[in-house]
C-alpha positions as CSV (number, residue, x, y, z in Angstrom):
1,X,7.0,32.2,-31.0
2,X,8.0,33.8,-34.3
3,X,11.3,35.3,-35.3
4,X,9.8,38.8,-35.9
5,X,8.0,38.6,-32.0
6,X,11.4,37.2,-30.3
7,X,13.8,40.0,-29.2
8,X,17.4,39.3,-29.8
9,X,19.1,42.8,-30.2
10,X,19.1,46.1,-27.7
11,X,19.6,49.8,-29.0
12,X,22.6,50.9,-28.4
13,X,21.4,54.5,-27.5
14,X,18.9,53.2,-25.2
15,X,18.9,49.6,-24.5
16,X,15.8,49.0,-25.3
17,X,15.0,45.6,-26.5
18,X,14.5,45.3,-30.3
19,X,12.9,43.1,-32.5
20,X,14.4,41.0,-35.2
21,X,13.9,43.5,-38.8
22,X,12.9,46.6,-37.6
23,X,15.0,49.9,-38.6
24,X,14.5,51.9,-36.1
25,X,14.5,52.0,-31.8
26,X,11.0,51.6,-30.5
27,X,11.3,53.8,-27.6
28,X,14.0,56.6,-28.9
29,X,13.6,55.9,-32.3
30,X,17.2,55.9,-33.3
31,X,18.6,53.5,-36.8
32,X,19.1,49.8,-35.3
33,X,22.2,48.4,-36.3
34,X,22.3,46.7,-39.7
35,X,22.7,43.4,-38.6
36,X,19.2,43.3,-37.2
37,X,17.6,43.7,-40.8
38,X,16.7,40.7,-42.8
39,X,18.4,42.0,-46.3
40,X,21.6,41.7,-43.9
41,X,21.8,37.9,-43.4
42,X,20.0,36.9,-46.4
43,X,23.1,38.9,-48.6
44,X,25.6,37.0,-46.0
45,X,24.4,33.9,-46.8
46,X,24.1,34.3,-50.7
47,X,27.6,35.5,-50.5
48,X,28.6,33.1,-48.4
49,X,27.1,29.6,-50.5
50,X,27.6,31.4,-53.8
51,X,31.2,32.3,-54.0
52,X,32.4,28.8,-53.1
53,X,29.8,27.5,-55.6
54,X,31.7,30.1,-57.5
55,X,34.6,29.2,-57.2
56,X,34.3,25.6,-57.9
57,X,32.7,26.0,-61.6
58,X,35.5,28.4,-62.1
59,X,38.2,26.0,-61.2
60,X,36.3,23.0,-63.4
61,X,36.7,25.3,-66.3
């Protein structure tokens, strides 16, 4: 099954099963919470590889 089809996250407003990306409640049509958009974790995980990659050129110098 792909990530997109695969519910992981319930509105808050409605509990209403949500699935992974979308910005908006299926059923009451409320703003999901940021963390179940894809620009969310791919910015966590730049920030969190590049600033110790970062860190280390910064410290070689």
């Amino acid at each position: 099954m792909r990530l997109d089809q695969q519910r992981y996250f319930h509105c808050k407003h409605c509990s209403h099963k949500l699935r992974f990306g979308r910005r908006e409640c299926g059923a009451c049509y409320q703003h999901t919470p940021v963390y179940n958009r894809f620009i969310f974790w791919l910015v966590l995980v730049l920030l969190l590889t590049v600033s110790p990659l970062a860190s280390l050129v910064v410290a070689a110098v």
